[in-house]
C-alpha positions as CSV (number, residue, x, y, z in Angstrom):
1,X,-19.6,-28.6,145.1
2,X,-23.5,-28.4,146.1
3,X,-22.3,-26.6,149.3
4,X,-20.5,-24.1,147.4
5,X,-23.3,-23.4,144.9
6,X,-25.8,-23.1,147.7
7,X,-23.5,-20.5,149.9
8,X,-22.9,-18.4,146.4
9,X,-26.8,-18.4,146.0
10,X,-27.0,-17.3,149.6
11,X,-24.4,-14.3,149.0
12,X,-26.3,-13.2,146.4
13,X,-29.5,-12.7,148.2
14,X,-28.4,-11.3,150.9
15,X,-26.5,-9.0,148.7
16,X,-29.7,-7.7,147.1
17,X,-31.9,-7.7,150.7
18,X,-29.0,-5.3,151.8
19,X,-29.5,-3.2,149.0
20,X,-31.4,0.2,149.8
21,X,-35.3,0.0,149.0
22,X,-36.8,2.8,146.5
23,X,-38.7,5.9,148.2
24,X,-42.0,5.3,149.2
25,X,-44.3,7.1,147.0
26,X,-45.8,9.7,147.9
27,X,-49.3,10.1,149.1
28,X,-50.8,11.3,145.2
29,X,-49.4,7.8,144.1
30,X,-52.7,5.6,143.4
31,X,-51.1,2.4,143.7
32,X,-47.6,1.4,144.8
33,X,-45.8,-2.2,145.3
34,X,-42.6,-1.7,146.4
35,X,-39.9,-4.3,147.9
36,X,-37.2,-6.4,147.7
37,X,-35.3,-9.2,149.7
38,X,-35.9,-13.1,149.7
39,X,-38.9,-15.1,149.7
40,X,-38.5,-18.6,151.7
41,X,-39.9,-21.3,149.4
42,X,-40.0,-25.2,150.8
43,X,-39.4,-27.5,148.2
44,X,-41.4,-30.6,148.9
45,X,-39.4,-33.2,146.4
46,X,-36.3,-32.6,148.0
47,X,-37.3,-31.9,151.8
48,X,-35.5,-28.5,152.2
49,X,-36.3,-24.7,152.1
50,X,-34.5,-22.4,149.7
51,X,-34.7,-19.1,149.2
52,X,-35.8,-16.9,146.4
53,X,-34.0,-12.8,145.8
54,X,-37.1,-10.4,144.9
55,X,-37.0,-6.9,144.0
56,X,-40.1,-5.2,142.7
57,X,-41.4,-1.6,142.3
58,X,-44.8,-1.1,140.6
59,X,-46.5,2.0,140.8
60,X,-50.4,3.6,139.1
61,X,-50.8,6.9,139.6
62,X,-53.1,9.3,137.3
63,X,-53.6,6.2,135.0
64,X,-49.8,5.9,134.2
65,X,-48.7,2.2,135.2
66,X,-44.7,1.9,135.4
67,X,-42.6,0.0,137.2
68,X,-40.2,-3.4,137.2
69,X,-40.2,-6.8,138.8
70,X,-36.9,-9.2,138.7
71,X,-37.1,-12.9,140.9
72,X,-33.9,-14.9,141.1
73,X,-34.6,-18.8,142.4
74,X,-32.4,-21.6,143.3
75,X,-34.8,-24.6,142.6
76,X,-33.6,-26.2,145.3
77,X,-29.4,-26.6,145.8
78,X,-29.0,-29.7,143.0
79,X,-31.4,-27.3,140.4
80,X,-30.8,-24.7,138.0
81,X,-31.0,-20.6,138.7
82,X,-34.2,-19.4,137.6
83,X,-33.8,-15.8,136.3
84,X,-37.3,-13.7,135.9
85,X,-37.2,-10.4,135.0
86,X,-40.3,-7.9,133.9
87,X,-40.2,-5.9,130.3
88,X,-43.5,-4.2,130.9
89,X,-46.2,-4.2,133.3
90,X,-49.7,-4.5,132.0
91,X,-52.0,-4.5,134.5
92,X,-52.1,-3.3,138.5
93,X,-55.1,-4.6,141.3
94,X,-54.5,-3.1,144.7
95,X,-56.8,-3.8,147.4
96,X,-55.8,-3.4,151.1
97,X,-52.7,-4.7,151.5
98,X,-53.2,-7.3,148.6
99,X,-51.9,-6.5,144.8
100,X,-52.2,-8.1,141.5
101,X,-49.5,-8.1,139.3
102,X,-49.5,-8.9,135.6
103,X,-46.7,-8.5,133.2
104,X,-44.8,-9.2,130.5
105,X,-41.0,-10.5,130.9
106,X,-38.3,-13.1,130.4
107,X,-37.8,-16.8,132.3
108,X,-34.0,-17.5,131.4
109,X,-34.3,-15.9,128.6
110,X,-37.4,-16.9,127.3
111,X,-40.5,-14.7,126.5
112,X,-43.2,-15.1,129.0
113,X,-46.6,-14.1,130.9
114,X,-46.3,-13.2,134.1
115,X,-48.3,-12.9,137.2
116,X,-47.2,-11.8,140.5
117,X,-49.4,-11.8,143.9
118,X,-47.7,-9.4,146.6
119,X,-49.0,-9.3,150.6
120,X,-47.9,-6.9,152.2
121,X,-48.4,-5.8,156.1
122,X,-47.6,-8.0,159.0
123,X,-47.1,-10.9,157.2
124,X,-45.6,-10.0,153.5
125,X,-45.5,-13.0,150.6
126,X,-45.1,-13.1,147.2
127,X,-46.2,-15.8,144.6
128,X,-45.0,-15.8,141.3
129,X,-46.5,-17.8,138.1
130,X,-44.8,-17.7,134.8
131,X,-46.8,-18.8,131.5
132,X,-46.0,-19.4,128.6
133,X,-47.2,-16.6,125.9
134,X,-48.1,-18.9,123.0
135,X,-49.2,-22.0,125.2
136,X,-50.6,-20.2,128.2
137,X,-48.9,-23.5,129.8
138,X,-48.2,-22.4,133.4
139,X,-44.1,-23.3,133.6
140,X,-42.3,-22.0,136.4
141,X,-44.8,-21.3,139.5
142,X,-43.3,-20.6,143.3
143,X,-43.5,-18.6,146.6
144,X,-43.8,-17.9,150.1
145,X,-42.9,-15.8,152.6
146,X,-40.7,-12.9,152.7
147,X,-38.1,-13.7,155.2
148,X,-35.3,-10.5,154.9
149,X,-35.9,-6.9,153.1
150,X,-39.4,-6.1,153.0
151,X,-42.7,-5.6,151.2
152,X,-45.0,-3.1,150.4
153,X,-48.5,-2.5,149.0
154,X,-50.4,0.5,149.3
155,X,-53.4,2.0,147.5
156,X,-56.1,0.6,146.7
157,X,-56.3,0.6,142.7
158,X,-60.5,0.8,142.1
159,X,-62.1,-2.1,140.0
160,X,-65.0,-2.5,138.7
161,X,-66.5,-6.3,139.1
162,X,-68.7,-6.9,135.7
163,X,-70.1,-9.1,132.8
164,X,-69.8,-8.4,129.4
165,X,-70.9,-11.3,127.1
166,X,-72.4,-10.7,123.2
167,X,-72.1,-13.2,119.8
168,X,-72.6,-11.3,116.2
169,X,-71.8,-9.3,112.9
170,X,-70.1,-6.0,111.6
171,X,-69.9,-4.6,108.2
172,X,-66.4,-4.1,107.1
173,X,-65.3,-1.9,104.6
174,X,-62.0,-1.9,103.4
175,X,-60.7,0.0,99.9
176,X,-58.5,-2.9,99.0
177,X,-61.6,-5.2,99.0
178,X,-64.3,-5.4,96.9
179,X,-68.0,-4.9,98.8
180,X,-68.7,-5.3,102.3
181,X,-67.0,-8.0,104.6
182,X,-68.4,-9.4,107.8
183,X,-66.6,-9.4,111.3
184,X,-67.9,-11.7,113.6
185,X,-67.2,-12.1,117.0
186,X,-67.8,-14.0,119.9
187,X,-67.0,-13.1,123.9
188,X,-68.1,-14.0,127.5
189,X,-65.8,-12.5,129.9
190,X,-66.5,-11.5,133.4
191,X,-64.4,-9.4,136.6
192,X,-64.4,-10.2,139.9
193,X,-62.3,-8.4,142.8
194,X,-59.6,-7.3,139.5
195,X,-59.3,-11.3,138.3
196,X,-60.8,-11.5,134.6
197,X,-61.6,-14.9,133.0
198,X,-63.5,-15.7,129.8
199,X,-61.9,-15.4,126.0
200,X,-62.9,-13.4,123.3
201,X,-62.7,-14.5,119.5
202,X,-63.0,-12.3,115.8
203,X,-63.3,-12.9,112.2
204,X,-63.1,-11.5,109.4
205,X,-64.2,-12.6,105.7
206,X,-65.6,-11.3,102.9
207,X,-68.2,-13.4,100.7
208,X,-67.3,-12.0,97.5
209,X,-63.5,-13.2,97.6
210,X,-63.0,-17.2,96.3
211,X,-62.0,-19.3,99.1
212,X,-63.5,-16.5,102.2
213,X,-64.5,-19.3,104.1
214,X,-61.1,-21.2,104.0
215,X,-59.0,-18.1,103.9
216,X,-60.5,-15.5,106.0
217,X,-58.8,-11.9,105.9
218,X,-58.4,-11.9,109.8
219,X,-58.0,-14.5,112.7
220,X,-57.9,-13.1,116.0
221,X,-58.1,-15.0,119.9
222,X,-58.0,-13.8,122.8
223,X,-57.4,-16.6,125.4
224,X,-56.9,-14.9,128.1
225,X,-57.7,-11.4,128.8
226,X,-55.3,-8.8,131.3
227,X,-57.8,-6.2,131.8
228,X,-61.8,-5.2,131.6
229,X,-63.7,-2.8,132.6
230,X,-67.4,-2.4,132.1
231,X,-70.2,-0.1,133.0
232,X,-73.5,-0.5,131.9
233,X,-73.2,0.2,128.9
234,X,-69.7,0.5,127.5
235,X,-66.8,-2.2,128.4
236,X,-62.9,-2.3,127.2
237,X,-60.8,-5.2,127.3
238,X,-57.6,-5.7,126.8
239,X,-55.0,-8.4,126.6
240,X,-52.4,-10.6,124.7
241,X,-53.7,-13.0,122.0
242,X,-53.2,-14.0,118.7
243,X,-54.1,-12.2,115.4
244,X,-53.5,-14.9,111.8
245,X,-51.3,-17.1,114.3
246,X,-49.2,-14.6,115.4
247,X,-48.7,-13.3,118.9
248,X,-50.1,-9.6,119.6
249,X,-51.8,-7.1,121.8
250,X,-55.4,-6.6,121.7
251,X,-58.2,-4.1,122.5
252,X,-62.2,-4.5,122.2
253,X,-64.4,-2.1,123.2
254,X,-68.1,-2.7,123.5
255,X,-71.2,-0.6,123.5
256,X,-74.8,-2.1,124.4
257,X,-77.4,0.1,124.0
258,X,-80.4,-2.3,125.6
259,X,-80.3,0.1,129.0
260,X,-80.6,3.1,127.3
261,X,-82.9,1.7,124.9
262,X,-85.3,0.2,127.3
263,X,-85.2,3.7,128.8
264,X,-85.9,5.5,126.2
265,X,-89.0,3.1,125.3
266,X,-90.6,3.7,128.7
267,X,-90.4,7.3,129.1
268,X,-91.8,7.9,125.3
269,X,-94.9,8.1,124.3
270,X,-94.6,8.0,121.1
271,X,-93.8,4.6,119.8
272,X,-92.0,6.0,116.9
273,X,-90.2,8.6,118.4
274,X,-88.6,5.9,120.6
275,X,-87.4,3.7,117.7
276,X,-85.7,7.0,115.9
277,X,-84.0,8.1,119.4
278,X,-83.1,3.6,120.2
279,X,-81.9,3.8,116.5
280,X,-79.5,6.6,116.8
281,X,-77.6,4.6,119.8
282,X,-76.8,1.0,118.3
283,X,-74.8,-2.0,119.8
284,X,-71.7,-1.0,118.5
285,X,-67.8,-3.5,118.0
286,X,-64.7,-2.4,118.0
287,X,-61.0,-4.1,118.1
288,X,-57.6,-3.3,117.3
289,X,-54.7,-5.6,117.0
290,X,-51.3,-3.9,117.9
291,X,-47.6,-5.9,118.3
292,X,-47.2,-4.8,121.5
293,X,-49.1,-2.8,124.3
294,X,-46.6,0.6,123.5
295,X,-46.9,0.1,120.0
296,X,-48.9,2.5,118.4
297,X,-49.0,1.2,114.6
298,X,-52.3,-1.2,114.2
299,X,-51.7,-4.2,112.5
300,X,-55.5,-4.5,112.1
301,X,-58.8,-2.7,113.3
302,X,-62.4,-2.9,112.4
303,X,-65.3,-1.1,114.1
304,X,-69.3,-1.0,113.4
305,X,-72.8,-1.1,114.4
306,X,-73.7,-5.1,114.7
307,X,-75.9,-5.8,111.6
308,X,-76.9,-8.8,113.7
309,X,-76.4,-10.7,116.7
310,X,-76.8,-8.6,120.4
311,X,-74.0,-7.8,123.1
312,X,-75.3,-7.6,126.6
313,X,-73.2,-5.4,129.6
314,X,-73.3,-5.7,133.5
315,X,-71.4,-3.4,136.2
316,X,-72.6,-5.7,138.7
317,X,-70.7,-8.9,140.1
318,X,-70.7,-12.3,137.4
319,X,-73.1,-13.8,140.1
320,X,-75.4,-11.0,140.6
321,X,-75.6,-9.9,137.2
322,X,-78.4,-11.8,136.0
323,X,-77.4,-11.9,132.1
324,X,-79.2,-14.4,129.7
């Protein structure tokens, strides 16, 4: 019976390695991943190599990011398939012949992060991570070496390594609520060579409703952010989180104005005019809460200057950056 299983399994991925690959893009594409076959994966519990059917096809080009990724595994002949498959595709890092992956998708049927690390040239590989999208709890994680069909990465995607880190206030004003409520938010996040790491976290209350600090209008986490991209002064991020306990997309962007500020100070000579120019160019806060990336309907969003608190912005590398 195992025998049988484990030539069926074989049929099947030799079935899709036959399969005709996608045209190559062509030479306007920005950023393409394009394969598919079987990746040889070694299972150390049991002492034998399976193999694992791929077939991927990720493309960037003029800031449109498109594309699918499927992965069918055989956890070893006694084991159960494992069935991946993309919905959408998030995020795309090229460099060389190295890519980046991250998506959205299913793990036998179940909702899930994704993360995907192609190699292609001489030596192609794939490793694929699966999370779980409440949990973040890593629970399906293999890969290796492709071994029939092929792999391909070409580009490269540009990145920006960077710092963005800031702790404060915004006014809110909303018509169903009385007065002005206060967003706060926290966030240290950071870029290096397309990885982002760090969290960000929002609030919202308002002090003139009973019970604001038990019962605030707006929870909102980010554990783990997809995307950011920062410049000296403005930064985006982007990325799945949570928003009042339910799962969501999410988008912040940032503005410090301490460059221009401490520019604008130094090539004034009037002391005053500088504080009217600094005062027309605050640190500003902005996030919106969406149910999925393509949705365009906002569940929530709040933007304003910071009435207190500072937000501070590096383009340069986390370890070069040099921020308080």
């Amino acid at each position: 019976m195992k025998t049988r299983r484990f030539l069926e399994l074989c049929a099947v991925i030799v079935c899709l390695a036959a399969q005709p690959m996608g045209q190559v893009a062509s030479a306007s594409s920005t950023a393409l991943v394009e394969g598919d076959g079987a990746v040889s994966l070694v299972d150390a519990d049991i002492g034998i190599t399976t193999y694992a059917a791929f077939r991927v096809r990720v493309s960037q080009e003029a800031g449109a990011l498109e594309g699918s990724f499927t992965w069918s595994d055989s956890h070893g002949v006694i084991g159960p398939l494992v069935v991946i498959e993309s919905e959408s595709v998030d995020h795309l890092v090229v460099e060389g012949d190295r890519a980046l992956i991250e998506a959205r998708g299913l793990l036998n049927g179940t909702d899930m992060d994704l993360r995907i690390e192609a190699v292609g040239g001489v030596s192609p590989s794939l490793l694929v991570e699966a999370r779980d999208n409440s949990s973040g709890v890593v629970l399906y994680k293999a890969g290796g070496p492709v071994t029939q069909g092929d792999l391909q990465v070409a580009g490269p995607v540009r990145y920006s390594d960077g710092v963005a880190r800031g702790i404060g206030s915004i006014g809110v004003v909303r018509s169903d609520v009385p007065g002005q409520g206060i967003g706060s938010f926290g966030f240290d996040l950071r870029t290096l060579r397309g990885i982002v790491t760090g969290s960000l976290t929002y609030r919202e209350s308002n002090p003139l409703l009973p019970g604001a600090a038990l019962r605030p209008l707006a929870q909102i986490s980010m554990p783990s952010p997809s995307s950011l991209s920062v410049d000296d002064s403005v930064a985006t991020v982007a990325g799945p989180g949570f928003y009042n306990g339910r799962t969501c997309w999410i988008t912040a962007r940032i503005r410090d104005s301490s460059h221009r500020s401490s520019a604008l100070k130094s090539q004034s000579a009037s002391p005053g005019a500088a504080a009217r120019q600094v005062a027309e160019a605050p640190e500003v806060f902005s996030i919106a809460v969406q149910a999925s990336p393509s949705d365009a309907t906002p569940l929530y969003q709040a933007a304003g200057a910071l009435i207190r608190g500072a937000i501070r912005l590096s383009a340069a590398p986390p370890d070069a950056a040099g921020l308080p």
